[in-house]
Structure formats: structure tokens, C-alpha cells
C-alpha positions as CSV (number, residue, x, y, z in Angstrom):
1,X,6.1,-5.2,22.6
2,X,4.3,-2.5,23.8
3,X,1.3,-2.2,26.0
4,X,-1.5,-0.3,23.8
5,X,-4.8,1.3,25.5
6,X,-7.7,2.2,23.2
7,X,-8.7,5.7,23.3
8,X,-11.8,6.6,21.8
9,X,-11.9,10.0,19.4
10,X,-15.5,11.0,19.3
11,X,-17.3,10.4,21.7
12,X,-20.4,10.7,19.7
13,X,-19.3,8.0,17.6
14,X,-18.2,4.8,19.5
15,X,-16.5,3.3,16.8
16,X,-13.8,5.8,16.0
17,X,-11.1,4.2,18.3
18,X,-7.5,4.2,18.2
19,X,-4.2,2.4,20.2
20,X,-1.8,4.2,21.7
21,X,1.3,3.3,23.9
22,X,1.4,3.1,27.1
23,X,4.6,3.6,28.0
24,X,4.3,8.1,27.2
25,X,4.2,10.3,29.8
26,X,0.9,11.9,30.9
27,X,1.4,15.3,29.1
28,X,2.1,13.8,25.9
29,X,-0.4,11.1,26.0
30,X,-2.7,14.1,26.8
31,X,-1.8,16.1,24.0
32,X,-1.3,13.0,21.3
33,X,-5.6,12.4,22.3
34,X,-5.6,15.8,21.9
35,X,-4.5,16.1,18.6
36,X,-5.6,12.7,17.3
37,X,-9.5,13.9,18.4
38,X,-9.0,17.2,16.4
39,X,-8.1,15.6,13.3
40,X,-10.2,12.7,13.1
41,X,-12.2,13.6,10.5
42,X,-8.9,12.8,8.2
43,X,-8.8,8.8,9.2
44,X,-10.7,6.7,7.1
45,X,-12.9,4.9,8.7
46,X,-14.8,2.5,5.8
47,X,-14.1,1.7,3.0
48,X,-16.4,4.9,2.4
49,X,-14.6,7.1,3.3
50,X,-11.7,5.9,1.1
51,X,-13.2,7.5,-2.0
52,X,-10.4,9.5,-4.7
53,X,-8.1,6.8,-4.0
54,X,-6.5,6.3,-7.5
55,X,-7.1,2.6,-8.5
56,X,-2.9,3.0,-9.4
57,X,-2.0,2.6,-5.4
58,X,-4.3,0.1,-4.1
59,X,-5.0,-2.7,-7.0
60,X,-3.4,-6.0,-7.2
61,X,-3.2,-7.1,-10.6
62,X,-3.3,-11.2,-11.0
63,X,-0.2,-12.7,-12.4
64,X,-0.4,-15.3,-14.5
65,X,2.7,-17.4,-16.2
66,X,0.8,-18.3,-19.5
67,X,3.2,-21.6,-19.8
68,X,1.1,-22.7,-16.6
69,X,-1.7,-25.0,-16.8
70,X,-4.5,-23.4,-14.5
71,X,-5.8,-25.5,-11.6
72,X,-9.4,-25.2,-10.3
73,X,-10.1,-25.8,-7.0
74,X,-12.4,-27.9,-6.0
75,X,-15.6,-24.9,-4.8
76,X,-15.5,-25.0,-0.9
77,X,-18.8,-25.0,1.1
78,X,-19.1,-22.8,4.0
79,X,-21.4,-22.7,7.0
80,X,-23.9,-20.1,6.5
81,X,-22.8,-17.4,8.7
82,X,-19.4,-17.9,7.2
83,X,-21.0,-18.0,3.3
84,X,-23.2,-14.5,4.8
85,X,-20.0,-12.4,5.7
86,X,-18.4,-13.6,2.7
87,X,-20.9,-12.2,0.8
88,X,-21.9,-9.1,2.7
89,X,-18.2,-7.9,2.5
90,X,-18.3,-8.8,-1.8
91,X,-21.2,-6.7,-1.9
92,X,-20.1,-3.5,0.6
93,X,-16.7,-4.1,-1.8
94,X,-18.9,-3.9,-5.0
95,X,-21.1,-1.3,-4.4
96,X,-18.5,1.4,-2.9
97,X,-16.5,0.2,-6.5
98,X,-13.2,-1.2,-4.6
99,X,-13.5,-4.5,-6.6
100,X,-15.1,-5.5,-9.6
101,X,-16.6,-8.7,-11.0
102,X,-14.1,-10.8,-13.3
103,X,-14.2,-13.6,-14.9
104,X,-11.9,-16.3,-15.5
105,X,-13.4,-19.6,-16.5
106,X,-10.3,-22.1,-16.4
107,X,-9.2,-21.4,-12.8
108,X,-10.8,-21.0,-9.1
109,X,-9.3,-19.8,-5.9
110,X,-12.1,-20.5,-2.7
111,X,-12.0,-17.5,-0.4
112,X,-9.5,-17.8,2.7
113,X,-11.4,-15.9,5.8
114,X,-9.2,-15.1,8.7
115,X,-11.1,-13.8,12.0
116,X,-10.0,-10.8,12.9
117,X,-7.7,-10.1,16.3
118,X,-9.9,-7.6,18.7
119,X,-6.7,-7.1,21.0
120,X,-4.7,-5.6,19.1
């Protein structure tokens, strides 16, 4: 695999970073950063920016065989800082209209949260 470096697009804001390979030659790389930097308005970067996405492409209907008793879990407890992202990333999710509140008394699912790699 690949090497990747982190080039940053606007220098104005820190967040707007991107990976690259390593392995191109200087010219390229040059003009890759160089094109990536002019067109950086056309990444999303939140879930904000995301808006006009028809619901069509990114929903993920919930399949259900109705011959299937339902099972509900028993409700997990979480730390506080865990039980504070959970619920800081429902509400950003909410509020910008990517999910909706549902609800579906005979079963239960706890939330899985998986920590994000920073490397790559």
C-alpha cells in the first residue's frame, strides 16, 4: 500500500485536507494540489454541505422478514462521553434532515460506535 501525505487545500481553513500518494513525481503532485485547491469548493465537507442529495441514493431502507420474531436488545449503557457523541451526531443528523425519528416498538438495535482511524 501506498504512502499518502496530507495536503491541506485552503489554507484559510485547516480542516479542508486531503491524501495523496506519494509515489508521483514532483510536477504532477504540483499540479494535482494545484487543481484539487482550485476546485475545493465542490468536496463536501459536512454533512452540510451535502444538501440536494435525493433521499433515492443515500437511504437504507430496514429489511424485515415478517415470519421473524423480533429480538430486543437488552438497552446498552455508555460512558458519558461515549452517550454525548452519540447524541451530538443524532442531533447534527436530525437537524440537517439526513435521518429521521422512527419508531418501532417490538425491536431494538444499541448503537455500535467505531473510533475513527486519523492515519489514514
Amino acid at each position: 500500500m501506498e504512502d499518502l501525505e496530507l495536503v491541506t487545500l485552503n489554507e484559510d481553513i485547516p480542516d479542508w485536507q486531503v491524501r495523496i500518494g506519494t509515489s508521483l513525481s514532483q510536477e504532477l503532485r504540483s499540479d494535482l494540489v494545484a487543481f484539487l485547491r482550485l476546485n475545493s469548493e465542490v468536496f463536501a465537507w459536512s454533512y452540510n454541505n451535502m444538501h440536494g442529495i435525493s433521499p433515492d441514493i443515500i437511504s437504507h431502507p430496514i429489511s424485515i422478514n415478517p415470519t421473524v420474531q423480533p429480538v430486543r436488545q437488552k438497552r446498552r449503557a455508555y460512558d458519558s462521553e461515549r452517550y454525548e457523541a452519540v447524541r451530538a451526531e443524532v442531533d447534527m443528523l436530525s437537524t440537517i434532515g439526513f435521518i429521521k425519528e422512527v419508531d418501532y416498538p417490538t425491536w431494538l438495535a444499541n448503537v455500535v460506535m467505531v473510533r475513527k482511524n486519523k492515519k489514514g
